[in-house]
C-alpha positions in Angstrom: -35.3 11.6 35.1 -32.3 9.5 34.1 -30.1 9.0 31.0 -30.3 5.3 29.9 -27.5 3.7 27.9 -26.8 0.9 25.7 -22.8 0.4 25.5 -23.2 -2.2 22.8 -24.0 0.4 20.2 -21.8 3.6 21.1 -18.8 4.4 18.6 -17.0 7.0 21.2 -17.9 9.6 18.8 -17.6 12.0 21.9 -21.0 14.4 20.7 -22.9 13.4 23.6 -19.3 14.8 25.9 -19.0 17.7 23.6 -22.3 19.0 24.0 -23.3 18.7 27.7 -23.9 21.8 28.7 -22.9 20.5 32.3 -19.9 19.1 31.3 -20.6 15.5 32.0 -18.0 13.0 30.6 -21.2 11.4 29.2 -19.4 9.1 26.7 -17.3 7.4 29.6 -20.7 6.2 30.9 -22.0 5.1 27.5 -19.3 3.1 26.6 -19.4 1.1 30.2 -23.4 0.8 29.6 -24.1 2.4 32.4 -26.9 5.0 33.1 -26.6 8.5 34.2 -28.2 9.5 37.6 -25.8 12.1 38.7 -27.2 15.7 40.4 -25.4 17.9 38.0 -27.6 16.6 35.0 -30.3 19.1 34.4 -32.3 16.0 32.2 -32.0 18.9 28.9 -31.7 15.7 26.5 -29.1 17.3 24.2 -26.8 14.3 24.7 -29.0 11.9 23.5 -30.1 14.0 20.2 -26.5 14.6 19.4 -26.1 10.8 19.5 -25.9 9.1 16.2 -26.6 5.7 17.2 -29.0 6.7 19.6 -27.6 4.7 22.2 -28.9 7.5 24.7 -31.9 7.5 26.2 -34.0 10.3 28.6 -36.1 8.7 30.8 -39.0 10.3 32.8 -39.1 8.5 36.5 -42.2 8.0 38.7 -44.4 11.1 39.4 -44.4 10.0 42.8 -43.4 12.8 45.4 -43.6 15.4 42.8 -44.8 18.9 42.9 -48.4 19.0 41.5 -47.9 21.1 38.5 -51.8 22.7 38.1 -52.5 24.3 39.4 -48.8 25.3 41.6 -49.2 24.9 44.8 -46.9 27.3 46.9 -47.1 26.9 51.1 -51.2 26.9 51.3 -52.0 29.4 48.4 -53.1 28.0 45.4 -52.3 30.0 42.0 -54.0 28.9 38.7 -51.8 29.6 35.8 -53.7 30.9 32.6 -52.0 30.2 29.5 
């Protein structure tokens, strides 16, 4: 996942800072356009609800090289989650 961002639009309101739960100075990269690929971002998405302009965007990358999610695989055991 990434955060995308469209500079043009952002006010510096300072929601998207305020409520990272990571404590991301998220604004600084919104106001240079610029997206947010940075380990410490867990991808929750509360930065770009908070924002009123909606300048930030999550964005779901490639399944490529991901886990397969059903069933889990773990080593070679196979468990089938029942929901």
């Amino acid at each position: 996942f990434r955060i995308t961002t469209n500079g043009a639009q952002c006010i510096s309101c300072g929601n998207c800072s305020t409520y990272c739960e990571m404590g991301i100075d998220v604004r600084a990269y919104a106001q240079k356009g610029e997206n947010i690929v940075r380990e410490s971002c867990v991808g929750c998405g509360m930065c770009a609800t908070v924002c009123p302009r909606g300048v930030l965007n999550l964005e779901n990358g490639p399944r490529k090289n991901r886990v397969n999610d059903d069933p889990i695989q773990m080593r070679n055991n196979k468990i089938t989650l029942k929901l």
